[in-house]
FINUGU-842029 format. One record per residue (C-alpha): residue number from 1; z, x, y. Coordinates in steps of 0.25 Angstrom, whole numbers, padded with zeros to 4 digits. Each point is the difference from the previous one (the first is absolute). Last residue first. Layout:
BEGIN
PT   i    pz    px    py
PT NUM     Z     X     Y
...
//
This chain:
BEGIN
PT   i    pz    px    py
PT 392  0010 -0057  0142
PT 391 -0004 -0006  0015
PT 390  0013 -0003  0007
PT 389  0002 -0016  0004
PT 388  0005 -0003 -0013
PT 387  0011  0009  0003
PT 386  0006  0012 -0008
PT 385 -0012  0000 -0009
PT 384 -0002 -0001 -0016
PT 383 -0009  0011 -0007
PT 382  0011  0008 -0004
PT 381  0007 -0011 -0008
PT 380 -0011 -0006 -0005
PT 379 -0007  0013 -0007
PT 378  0011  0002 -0005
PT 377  0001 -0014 -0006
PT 376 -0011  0004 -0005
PT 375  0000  0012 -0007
PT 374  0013 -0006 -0006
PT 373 -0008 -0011 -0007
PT 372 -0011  0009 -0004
PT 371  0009  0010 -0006
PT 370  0007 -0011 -0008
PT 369 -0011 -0004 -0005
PT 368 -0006  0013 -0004
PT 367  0012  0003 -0008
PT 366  0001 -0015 -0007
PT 365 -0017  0002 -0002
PT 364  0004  0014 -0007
PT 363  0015 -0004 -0009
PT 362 -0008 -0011 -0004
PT 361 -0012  0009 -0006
PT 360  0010  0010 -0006
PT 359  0006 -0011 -0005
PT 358 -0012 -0005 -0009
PT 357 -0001  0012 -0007
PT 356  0006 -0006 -0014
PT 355 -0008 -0012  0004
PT 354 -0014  0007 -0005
PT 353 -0009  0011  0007
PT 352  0012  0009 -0005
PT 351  0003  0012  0009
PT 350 -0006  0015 -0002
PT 349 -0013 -0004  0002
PT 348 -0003 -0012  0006
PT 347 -0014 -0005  0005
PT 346 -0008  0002  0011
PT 345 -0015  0000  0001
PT 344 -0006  0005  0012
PT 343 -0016 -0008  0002
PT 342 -0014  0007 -0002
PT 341 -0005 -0013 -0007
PT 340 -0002  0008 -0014
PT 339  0018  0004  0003
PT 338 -0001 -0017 -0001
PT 337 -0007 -0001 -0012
PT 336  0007  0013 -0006
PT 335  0014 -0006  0002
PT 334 -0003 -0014 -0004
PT 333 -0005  0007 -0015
PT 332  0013  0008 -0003
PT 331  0009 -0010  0006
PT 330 -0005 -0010 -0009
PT 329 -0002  0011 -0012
PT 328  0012  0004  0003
PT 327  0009 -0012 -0001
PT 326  0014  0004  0007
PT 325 -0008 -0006  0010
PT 324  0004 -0014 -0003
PT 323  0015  0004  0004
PT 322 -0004 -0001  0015
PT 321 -0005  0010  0010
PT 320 -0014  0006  0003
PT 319 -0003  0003  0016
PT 318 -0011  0001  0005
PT 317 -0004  0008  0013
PT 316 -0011  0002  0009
PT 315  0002 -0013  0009
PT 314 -0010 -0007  0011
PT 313  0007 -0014 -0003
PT 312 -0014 -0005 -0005
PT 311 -0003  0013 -0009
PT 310  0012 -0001 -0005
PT 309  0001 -0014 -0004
PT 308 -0015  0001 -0004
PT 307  0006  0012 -0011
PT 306  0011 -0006 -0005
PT 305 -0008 -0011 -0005
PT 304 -0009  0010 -0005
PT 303  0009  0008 -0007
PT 302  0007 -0014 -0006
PT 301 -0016 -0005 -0006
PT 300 -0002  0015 -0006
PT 299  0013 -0002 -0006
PT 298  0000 -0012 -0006
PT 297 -0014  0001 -0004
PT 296  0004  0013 -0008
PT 295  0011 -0006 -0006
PT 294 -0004 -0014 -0005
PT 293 -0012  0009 -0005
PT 292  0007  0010 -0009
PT 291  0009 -0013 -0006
PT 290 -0012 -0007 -0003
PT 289 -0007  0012 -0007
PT 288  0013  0001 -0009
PT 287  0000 -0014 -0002
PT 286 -0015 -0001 -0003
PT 285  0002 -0002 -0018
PT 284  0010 -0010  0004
PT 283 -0010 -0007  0007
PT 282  0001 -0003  0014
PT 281 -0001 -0014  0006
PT 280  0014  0000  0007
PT 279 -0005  0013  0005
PT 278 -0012 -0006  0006
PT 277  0010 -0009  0011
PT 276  0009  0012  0002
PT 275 -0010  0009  0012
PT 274 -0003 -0014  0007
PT 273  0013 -0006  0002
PT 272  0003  0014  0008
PT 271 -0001 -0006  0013
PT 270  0006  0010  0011
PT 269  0006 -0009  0012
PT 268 -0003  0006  0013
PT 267 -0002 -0012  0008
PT 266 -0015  0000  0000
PT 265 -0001  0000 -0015
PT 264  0000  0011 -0008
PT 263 -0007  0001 -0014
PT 262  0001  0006 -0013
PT 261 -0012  0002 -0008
PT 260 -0008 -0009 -0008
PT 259 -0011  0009 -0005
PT 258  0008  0006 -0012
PT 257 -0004  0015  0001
PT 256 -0002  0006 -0015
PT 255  0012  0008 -0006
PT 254 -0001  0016  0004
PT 253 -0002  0008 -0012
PT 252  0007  0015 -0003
PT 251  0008 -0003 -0011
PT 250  0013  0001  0007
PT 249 -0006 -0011  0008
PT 248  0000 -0010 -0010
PT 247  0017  0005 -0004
PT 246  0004  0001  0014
PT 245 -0003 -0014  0002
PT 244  0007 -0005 -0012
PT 243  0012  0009  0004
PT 242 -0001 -0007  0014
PT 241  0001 -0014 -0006
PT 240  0011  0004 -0008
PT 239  0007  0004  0011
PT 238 -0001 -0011  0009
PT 237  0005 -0008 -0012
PT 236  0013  0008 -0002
PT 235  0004  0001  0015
PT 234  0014 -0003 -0003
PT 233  0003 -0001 -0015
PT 232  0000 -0011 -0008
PT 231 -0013 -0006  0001
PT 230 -0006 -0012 -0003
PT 229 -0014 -0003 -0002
PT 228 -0007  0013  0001
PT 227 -0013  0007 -0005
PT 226 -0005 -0014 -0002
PT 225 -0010  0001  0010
PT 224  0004 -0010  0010
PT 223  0013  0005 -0003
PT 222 -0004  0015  0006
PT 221 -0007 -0008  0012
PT 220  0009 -0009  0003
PT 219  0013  0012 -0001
PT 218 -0009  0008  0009
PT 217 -0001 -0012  0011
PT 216  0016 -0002 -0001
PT 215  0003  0014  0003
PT 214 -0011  0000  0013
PT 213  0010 -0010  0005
PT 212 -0007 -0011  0011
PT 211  0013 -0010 -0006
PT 210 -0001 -0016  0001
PT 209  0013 -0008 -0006
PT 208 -0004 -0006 -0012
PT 207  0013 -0009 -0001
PT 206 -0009 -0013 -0001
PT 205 -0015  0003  0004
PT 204 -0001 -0015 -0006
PT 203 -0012  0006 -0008
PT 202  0005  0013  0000
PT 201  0013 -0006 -0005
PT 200 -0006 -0009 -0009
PT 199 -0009  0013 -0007
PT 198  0011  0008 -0001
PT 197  0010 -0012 -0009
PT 196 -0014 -0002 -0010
PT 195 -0001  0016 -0004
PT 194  0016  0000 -0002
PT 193 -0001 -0014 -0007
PT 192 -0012  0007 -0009
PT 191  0009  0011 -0004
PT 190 -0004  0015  0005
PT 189 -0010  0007 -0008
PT 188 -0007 -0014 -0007
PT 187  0000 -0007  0014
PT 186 -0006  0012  0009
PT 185 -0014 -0002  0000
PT 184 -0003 -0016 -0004
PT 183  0011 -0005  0010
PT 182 -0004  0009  0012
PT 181 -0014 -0003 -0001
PT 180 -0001 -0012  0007
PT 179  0005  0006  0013
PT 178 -0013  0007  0002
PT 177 -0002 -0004  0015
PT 176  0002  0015  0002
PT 175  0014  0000  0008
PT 174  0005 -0008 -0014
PT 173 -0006  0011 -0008
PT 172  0008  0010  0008
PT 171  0013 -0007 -0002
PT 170 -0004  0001 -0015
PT 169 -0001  0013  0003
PT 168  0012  0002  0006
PT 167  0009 -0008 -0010
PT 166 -0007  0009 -0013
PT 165  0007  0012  0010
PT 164  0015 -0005 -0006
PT 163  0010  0009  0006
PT 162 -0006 -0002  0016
PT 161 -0003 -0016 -0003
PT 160  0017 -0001 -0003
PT 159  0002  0004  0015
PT 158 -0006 -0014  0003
PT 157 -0002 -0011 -0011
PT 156 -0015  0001  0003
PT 155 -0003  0011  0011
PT 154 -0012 -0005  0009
PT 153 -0010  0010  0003
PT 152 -0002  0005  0014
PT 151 -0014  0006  0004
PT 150  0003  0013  0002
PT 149  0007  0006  0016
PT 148 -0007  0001  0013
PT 147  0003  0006  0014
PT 146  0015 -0001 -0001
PT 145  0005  0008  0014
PT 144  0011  0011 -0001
PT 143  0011  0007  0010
PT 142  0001  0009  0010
PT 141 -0002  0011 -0007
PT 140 -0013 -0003 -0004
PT 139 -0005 -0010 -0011
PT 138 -0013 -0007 -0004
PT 137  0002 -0008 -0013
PT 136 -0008 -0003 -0011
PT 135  0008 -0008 -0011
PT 134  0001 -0003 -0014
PT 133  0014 -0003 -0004
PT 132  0006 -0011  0008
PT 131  0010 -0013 -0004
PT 130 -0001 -0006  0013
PT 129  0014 -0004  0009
PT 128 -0012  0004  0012
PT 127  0003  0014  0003
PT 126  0000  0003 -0015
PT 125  0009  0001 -0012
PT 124 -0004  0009 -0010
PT 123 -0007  0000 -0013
PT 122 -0009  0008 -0011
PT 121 -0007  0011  0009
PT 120 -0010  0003  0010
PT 119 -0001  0004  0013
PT 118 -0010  0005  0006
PT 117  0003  0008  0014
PT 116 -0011  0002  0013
PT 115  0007  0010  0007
PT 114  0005  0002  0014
PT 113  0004  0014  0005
PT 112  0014  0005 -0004
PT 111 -0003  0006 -0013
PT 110  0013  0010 -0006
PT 109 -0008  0000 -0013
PT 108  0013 -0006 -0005
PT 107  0002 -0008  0011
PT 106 -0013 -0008 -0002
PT 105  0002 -0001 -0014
PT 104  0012 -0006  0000
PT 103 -0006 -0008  0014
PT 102 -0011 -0007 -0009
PT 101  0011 -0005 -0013
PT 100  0010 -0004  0013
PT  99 -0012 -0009  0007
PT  98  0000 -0006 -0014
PT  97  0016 -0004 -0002
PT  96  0001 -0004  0014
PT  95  0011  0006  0006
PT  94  0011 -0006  0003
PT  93  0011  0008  0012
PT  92  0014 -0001  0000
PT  91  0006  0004  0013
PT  90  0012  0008  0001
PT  89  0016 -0003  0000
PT  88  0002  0009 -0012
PT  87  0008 -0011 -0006
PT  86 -0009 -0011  0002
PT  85 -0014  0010 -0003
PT  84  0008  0002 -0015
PT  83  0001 -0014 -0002
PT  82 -0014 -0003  0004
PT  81 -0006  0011 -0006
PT  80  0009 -0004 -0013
PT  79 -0006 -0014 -0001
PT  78 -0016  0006  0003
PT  77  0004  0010 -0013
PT  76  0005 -0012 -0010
PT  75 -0014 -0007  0003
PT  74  0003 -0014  0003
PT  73 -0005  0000  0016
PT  72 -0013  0007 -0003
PT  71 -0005  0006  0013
PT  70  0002  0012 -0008
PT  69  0011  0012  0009
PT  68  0003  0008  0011
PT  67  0013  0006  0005
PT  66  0002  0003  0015
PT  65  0004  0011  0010
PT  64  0006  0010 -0012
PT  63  0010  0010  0005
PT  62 -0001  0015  0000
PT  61  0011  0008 -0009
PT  60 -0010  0000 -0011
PT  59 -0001 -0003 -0013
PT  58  0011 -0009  0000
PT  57 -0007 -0014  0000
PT  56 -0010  0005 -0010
PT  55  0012  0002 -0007
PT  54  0005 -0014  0001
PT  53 -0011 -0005 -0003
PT  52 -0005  0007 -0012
PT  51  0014 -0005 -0005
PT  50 -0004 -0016  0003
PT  49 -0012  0003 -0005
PT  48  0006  0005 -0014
PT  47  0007 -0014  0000
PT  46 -0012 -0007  0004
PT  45 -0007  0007 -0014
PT  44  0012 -0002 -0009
PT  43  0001 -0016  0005
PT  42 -0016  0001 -0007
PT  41 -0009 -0012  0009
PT  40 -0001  0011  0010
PT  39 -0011  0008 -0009
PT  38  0003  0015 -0002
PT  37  0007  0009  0008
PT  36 -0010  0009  0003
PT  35  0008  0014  0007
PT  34  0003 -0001  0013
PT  33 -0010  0004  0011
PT  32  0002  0010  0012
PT  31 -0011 -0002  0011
PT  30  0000  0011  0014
PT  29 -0005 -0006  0012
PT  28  0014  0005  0004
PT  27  0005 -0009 -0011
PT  26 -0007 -0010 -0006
PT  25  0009 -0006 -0012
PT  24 -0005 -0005 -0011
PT  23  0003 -0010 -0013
PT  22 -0005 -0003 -0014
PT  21 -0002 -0013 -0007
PT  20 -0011  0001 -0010
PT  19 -0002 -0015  0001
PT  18  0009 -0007  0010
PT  17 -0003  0006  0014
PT  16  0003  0013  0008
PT  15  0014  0002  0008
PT  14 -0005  0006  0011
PT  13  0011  0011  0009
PT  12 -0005  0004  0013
PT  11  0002  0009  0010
PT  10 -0009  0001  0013
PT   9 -0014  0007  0003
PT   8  0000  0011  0006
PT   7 -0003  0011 -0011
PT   6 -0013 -0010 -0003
PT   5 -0010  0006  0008
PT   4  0001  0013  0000
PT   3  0008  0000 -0014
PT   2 -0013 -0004 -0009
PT   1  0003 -0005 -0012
//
């Protein structure tokens, strides 16, 4: 990070989010994270936070001058902020769980010019009380604007759609017209009064609440396939899908370019309808040839996605962030297309692209906030006159 232009910037200790937790502080510019402490919903993993805390908090002599944390209200970690910020007599600052993927890697590369970020990941609360997770942002360090995000799929039974991926892709069916389907193709796997109970709530759209996560579109596509069902393990299907990508290409063959492609409408939104409606239409003796194409159209429709919204806000920079780019051949493949486009690519290093280096992206947008609010008043106390009749 680079000391020039952060060394100013105030103490701040983030507390992270629920997945992965880990927490940082930003000292001198200068970030100090905890160890992972695993997910949230473990009492082990808020009680090690609680002790990452406390000697974070004792790190140095200097004070902390706020503590940031998940727009989430329930998280264990946003609870603790708030407590914490009481005692300490400082602000506590949310951060958007996206805007904090983009600044983590913007204050790794110690980037304080204006980037184009892509955000992609399984869930996190938005702006708007939205479940997001596939999102192109444009952030400085005053703060983030959404551009665009994926087409939104609804979540049948809620947080249950993101364990059971066959729930996704009949999800995406019903986004297709093809609701009828659901029945025939997922009865004999999962119970037919399962496969009955999805298709009325996406029919009613009952407890289907809508989320633009990039997780959720892999877990479709992987289902839709059959590589996938259910999973038991978090990422499981993704993973599959990449391992049958990486298996046809291995071999040195490029799968054939479906001609439906993703879209973008004029608000931004990224239409990837298009690229899964063959793969429910794929034969088994196709998957891996599916799979390597699912990929490769992804990414080549996300770089260029990227790249209009750089080009149209005059920015050189993108920025990669999100636990969907733990996926090499994803990051992989959006990488060279947008490097092909003579534009930065930024992505992290030495701190996870996923929630486990989400704090080191709140502890950065609570800094820069803080600076911008006492910059300010600064500003507007040296600027004020004796007499309104004496010119300033």
């Amino acid at each position: 990070m680079a000391r020039a232009a952060t060394a100013d910037l105030p103490d701040v200790l983030a507390l992270g989010a629920w997945l992965k937790n880990a927490a940082c502080r930003l000292s001198a510019g200068e970030p100090s994270m905890s160890a992972i402490h695993g997910d949230l919903g473990d009492p082990r993993a808020c009680v090690a936070l609680e002790a990452s805390v406390a000697a974070l908090l004792n790190d140095t002599p200097r004070p902390v001058a706020a503590v940031a944390h998940d727009l989430h209200p329930d998280f264990f970690s946003t609870r603790l902020a708030l407590r914490l910020a009481a005692e300490l007599d400082v602000p506590a600052i949310g951060v958007q769980h996206h805007h904090a993927h983009i600044a983590a890697v913007m204050a790794e590369h110690g980037d304080h010019r204006p980037v184009i970020g892509l955000a992609l990941d399984g869930v996190g609360l938005g702006s708007d009380g939205q479940a997001w997770g596939g999102e192109l942002l444009r952030v400085d360090t005053q703060g983030h604007r959404r551009l665009g995000h994926l087409h939104p799929l609804g979540l049948p039974g809620g947080d249950v759609a993101a364990r059971e991926p066959w729930r996704m892709a009949a999800s995406a069916l019903h986004a297709l017209g093809r609701a009828d389907e659901i029945d025939t193709r997922f009865a004999a796997s999962v119970g037919a009064a399962s496969a009955k109970g999805v298709r009325q709530m996406l029919d009613k759209q009952l407890h289907c609440p809508p989320t633009s996560s990039t997780g959720r579109w892999f877990d479709a596509a992987a289902a839709a396939l059959g590589l996938c069902l259910t999973q038991t393990q978090e990422a499981e299907a993704a993973i599959a899908l990449e391992q049958a990508a990486t298996r046809w290409l291995a071999a040195g063959r490029e799968p054939r370019v479906e001609a439906a492609l993703p879209t973008v409408d004029a608000k931004g939104v990224l239409d990837l309808r298009p690229l899964l409606a063959p793969m429910f239409d794929t034969p088994p003796t196709a998957t891996d040839e599916a799979a390597a194409g699912f990929h490769i159209a992804l990414a080549a429709a996300l770089a260029g996605w990227a790249a209009a919204a750089a080009e149209r806000f005059d920015t050189g920079t993108v920025c990669l962030g999100g636990g969907c780019f733990f996926n090499v051949l994803l990051t992989t493949r959006v990488t060279q297309h947008l490097e092909r486009r003579g534009l930065r690519v930024l992505r992290p290093l030495r701190y996870s692209c996923g929630d486990a280096g989400l704090a080191l992206g709140q502890a950065w947008v609570a800094a820069h906030r803080l600076r911008a609010a006492t910059g300010a008043a600064h500003l507007n106390e040296s600027s004020s006159c004796a007499s309104p009749s004496q010119p300033c």
